[in-house]
C-alpha positions in Angstrom: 41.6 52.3 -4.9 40.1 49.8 -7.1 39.3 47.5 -4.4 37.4 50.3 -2.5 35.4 50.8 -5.7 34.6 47.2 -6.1 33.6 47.6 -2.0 31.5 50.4 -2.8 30.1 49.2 -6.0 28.9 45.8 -4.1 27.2 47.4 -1.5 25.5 50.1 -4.1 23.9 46.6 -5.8 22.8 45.4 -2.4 21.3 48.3 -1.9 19.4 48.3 -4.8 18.4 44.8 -3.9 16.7 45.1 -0.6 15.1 48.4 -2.1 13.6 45.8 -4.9 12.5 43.8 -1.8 11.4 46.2 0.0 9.1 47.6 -2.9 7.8 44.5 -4.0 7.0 43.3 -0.2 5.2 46.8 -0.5 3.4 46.1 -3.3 2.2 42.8 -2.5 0.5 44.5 0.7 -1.0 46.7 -0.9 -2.5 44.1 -3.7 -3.8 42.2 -0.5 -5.3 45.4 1.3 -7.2 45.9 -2.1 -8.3 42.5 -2.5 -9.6 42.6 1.1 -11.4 45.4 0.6 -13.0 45.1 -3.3 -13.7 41.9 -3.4 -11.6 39.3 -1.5 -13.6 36.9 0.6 -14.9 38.7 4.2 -15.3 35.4 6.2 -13.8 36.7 9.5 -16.8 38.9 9.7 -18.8 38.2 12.8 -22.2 40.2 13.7 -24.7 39.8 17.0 -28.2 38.4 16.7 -30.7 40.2 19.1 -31.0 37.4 20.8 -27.0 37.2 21.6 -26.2 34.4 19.2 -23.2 35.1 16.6 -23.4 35.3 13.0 -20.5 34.8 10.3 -20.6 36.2 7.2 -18.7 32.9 6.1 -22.2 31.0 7.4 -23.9 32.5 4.4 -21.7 31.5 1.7 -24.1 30.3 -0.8 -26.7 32.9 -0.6 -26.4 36.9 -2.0 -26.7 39.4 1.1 -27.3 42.7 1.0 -26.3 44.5 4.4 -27.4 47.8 5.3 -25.7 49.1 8.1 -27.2 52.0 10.4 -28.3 52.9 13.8 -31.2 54.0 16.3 -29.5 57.6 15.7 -30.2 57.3 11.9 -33.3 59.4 10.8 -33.5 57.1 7.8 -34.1 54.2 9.7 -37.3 53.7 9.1 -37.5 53.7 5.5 -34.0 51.2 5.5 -36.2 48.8 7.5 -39.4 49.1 5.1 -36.9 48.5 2.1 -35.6 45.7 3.8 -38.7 44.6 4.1 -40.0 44.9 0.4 -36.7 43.4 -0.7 -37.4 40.1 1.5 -41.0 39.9 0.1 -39.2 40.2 -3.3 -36.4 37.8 -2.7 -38.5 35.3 0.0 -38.0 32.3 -2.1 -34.2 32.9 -3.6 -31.1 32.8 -1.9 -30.8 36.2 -0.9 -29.9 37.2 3.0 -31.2 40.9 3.9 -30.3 42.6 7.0 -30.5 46.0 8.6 -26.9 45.6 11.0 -26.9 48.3 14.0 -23.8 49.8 14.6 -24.9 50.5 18.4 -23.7 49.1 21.7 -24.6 45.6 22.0 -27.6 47.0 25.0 -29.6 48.9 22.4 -30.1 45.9 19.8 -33.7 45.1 21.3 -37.0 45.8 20.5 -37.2 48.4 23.2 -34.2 50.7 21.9 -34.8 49.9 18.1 -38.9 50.3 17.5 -39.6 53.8 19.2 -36.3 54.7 16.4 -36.8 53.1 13.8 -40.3 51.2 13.9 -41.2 47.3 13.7 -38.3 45.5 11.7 -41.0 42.8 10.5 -39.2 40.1 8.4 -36.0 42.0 8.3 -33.1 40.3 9.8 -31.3 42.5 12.3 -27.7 42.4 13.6 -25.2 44.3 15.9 -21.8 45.4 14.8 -21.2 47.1 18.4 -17.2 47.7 17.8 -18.1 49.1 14.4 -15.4 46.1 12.9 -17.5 45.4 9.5 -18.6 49.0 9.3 -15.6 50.2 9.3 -14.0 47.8 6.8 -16.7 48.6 3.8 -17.7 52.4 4.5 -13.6 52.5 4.2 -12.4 56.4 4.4 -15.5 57.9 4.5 -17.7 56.3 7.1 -21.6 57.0 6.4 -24.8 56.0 7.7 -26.5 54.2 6.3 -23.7 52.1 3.8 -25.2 49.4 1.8 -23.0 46.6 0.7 -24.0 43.5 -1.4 -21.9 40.5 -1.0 -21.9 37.8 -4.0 -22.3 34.2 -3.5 -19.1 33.7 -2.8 -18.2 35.8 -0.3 -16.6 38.6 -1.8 -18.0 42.1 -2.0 -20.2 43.0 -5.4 -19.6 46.5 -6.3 -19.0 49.4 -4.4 -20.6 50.0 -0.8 -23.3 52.5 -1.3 -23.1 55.8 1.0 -26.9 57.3 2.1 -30.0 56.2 1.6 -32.9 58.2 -0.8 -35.9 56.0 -0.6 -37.4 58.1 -3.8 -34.1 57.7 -6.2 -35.0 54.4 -7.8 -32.7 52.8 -4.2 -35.0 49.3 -4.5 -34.9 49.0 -8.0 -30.9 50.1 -8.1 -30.4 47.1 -5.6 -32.7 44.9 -6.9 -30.2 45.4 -10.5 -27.4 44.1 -8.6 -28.8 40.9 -7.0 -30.4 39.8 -9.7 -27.5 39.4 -11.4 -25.5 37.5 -8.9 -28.8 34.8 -8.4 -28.4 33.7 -11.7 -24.5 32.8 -11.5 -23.4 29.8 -10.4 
């Protein structure tokens, strides 16, 4: 009797041990999911030029970037490219990297699909997220167009993404408050 108690008393601590385990192996997933998505570095981020070429977000270490991404099916569109646009007259001589990033198949990121939609992109820098990869990782659970993100110098996401676009809310000036900031750290 005593021996079967000792039996069962042993394997009630081993339970409890691999239930430790097994939360803290949960936890630390779950500290690495957040980090991921609030703030941990997004260097395996990859977007399309126009022109075909690729694009990592690790390539623009160095520099603030404000991504807005959207779509030729977005009636905003054309007000997200003329804020672009302001913002890189603003920022043309700081280390700042603007870009309006279509969420489209890879065949509609040309001048042909995008200006009847959305009008002349002038200085903006465009890009193509065709499988919807970054989009997907900052709009999280409740994927809106457009979603405004602004990544810090150092790679990691400043802030929360922004959901919608309302040129006539004080949107330029509300950016603009958050990359000044990150110019003037080191």
């Amino acid at each position: 009797m005593i021996c079967r108690m000792a039996r069962f008393a042993s394997q009630e601590s081993k339970s409890r041990g691999a239930s430790r385990y097994t939360l803290t192996v949960a936890v630390a997933v779950v500290i690495a999911s957040l980090w991921v998505i609030a703030g941990g570095q997004q260097e395996s981020l990859t977007f399309v030029t126009p022109s075909g070429d690729k694009l990592t977000l690790s390539g623009l270490r160095g520099k603030v970037v404000v991504l807005i991404f959207s779509g030729i099916q977005d009636p905003q569109c054309r007000d997200e490219l003329k804020a672009l646009n302001f913002l890189v007259s603003k920022y043309q001589d700081k280390p700042v990297s603007l870009y309006w990033v279509s969420i489209n198949p890879p065949g509609e990121l040309n001048s042909e699909s995008l200006t009847p939609a959305c009008g002349s992109p002038g200085s903006a820098g465009i890009l193509g997220d065709p499988a919807q990869t970054a989009f997907k990782r900052f709009s999280a659970k409740i994927p809106q167009l457009p979603t405004t993100v602004v990544i810090d110098k150092e790679g990691r996401l400043n802030g929360q993404p922004i959901g919608g676009f309302n040129p006539d809310t004080g949107f330029l000036e509300y950016l603009s408050n958050r990359i000044d900031p990150l110019l003037e750290s080191k």
